[in-house]
Structures are given as structure tokens and as C-alpha cells.
C-alpha positions, 0 to 999 in steps of 0.5 A: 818460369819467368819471360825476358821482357826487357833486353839490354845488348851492349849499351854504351852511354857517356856524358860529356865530362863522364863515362857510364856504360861500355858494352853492358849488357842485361835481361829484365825478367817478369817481377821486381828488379833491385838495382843497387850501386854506389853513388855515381855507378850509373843506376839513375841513368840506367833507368832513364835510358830504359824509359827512352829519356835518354838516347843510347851512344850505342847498344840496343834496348829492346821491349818485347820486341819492340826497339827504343831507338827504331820505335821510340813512340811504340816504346815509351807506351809500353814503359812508365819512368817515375824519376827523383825530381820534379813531377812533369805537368805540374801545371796540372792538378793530379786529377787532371794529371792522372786523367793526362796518363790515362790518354798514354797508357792503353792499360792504365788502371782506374780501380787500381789508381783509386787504391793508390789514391788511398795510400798515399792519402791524395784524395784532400789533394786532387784539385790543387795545382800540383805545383802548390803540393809538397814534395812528397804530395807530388811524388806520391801523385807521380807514384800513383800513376806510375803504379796505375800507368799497367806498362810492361814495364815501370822504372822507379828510381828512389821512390821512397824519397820524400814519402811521409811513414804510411805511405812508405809502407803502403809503397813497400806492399805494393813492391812485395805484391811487383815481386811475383807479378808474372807478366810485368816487371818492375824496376826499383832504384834505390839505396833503401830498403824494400822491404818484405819485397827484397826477399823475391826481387832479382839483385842487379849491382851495378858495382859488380862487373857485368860478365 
């Protein structure tokens, strides 16, 4: 039976000119949450307030036990936010970048990180300023880590963008293997398909009202 890791207790969140959030409330189960929606339904921000980049209005995110607002740092050990913009740090090169995350994240995973080093084809790339990489190279090094970081939880939003076809896939069985993991949980933004991994992931749309 799968564990509630991740509560969300009646968020409220509004941007200046635009509301998102009143009294919503979720439970993240262990495995791989889709969250699905129209443009403007609120997935990206969803997810940046579940990784701590933004403070809720009001409302309570709690990991494990743990409280984003009252225990910020413990919190944002626990979780990896992986975005659609630009990677941070790209002063960095990515070896540099992913020896960086193995000093956040107690868990980090090295034999996974040279697996995902593999899939997404980094090794040519390694010593590059991550800034002088394409689009898809630096979203591929931010993938990688955020797949090494071994957080309670990893928040991913449209992670396929800018992936060139062999890592599209190598990401896809990645997320199918997120889908029956028992101790973590994986949480995917995206308006593409995942794949294999959809037929075992929990649905959150956040077009239908929550109750």
C-alpha cells in the first residue's frame, strides 16, 4: 500500500494581477503523479510551491512531517524542483554542477547520475560552461541531476521540452521505472505524453475541481 508522503492542507496562492489557489487541498502518494491542465490552470505554479520557490498566501505543505514554511532548509533537502527555464548555476560546467548537488542532497546518487550521464549522451559535454550548451544540453544536465538528487521527492515540470528523440525516451523509461517506486514520489507536469509510465501514474487535473 502506498504512503501519503507530500500533504497539501488548504493552499491558497495569488499573483498580483491573478488568482490560482483557494483552499486546494492533495495528498502525493509514493510513485509517479501526472499533473495535467489547461494553460494557465496553475500546474507550473503548483509545482514551484511544492519545491519551496514559492511562499504560500496561506495553506500548509507538509513532507514527511516536515513544513515548508516553519522548516524551509530541512524541506528543500528533501525535494528537487527541476523547471522549464534556464538551468541555475550555469556558471558552472555540469561536472562541476553535479559535484554542487552532491553537496545538497544527502542521498544523491553517483552510479545513477552516470547512468543518466549516458542517456541523455552528457559525457562530450562535461567540462563546457553550462551556459556555452544548447537548450536541450542544459535541460538534460538539470534532468540528470534532478533523476541522481534521491529526494523524497522530485518535481518536474515539462521535462521533455527541448529533448532531442534518444533522450525522450530514455526519459519516458526512467518515468515508467518513478511509477512503481515505493519510497519516493515523483511529480510530472506536462502536456505530452509519458508514455509506458501513464498506464501507473496517479491523474491530478488540476481543470477539474478539487473536492
Amino acid at each position: 500500500m502506498s504512503v501519503a508522503l507530500l500533504q497539501v492542507e488548504d493552499l491558497c496562492f495569488s499573483y498580483p494581477q491573478r488568482h490560482v489557489f483557494t483552499l486546494w487541498s492533495a495528498a502525493f502518494d509514493a510513485g509517479l503523479t501526472w499533473v495535467r491542465g489547461s494553460n494557465g490552470s496553475g500546474k507550473s505554479t503548483l509545482l514551484k510551491l511544492l519545491g519551496g520557490a514559492l511562499p504560500a498566501t496561506s495553506g500548509r505543505i507538509v513532507l514527511a512531517g516536515v513544513d515548508c514554511a516553519t522548516q524551509p532548509l530541512d524541506y528543500r533537502r528533501r525535494v528537487f524542483w527541476c523547471g522549464p527555464g534556464a538551468i541555475p548555476f550555469d556558471h558552472l560546467t555540469p561536472a562541476e554542477y553535479f559535484g554542487f548537488m552532491r553537496t545538497l542532497y544527502p542521498r544523491f546518487d553517483t552510479a545513477a547520475l552516470a547512468r543518466h550521464v549516458q542517456g541523455f549522451a552528457l559525457a562530450p559535454h562535461l567540462a563546457n560552461p553550462l551556459r556555452t550548451l544548447s537548450t536541450g544540453t542544459q535541460r538534460k544536465a538539470w534532468l540528470a541531476a534532478a533523476l541522481s538528487a534521491g529526494t523524497d521527492v522530485t518535481l518536474l515540470d515539462e521535462p521533455i521540452n527541448a529533448l532531442d528523440a534518444a533522450s525522450h525516451m530514455h526519459l519516458l523509461a526512467v518515468l515508467a521505472e518513478c511509477a512503481g517506486h515505493a519510497r519516493q514520489s515523483w511529480i510530472v507536469a506536462s502536456h505530452e505524453s509519458l508514455g509506458a509510465a501513464e498506464q501507473r501514474a496517479a491523474l491530478l487535473d488540476l481543470d477539474v475541481p478539487a473536492r
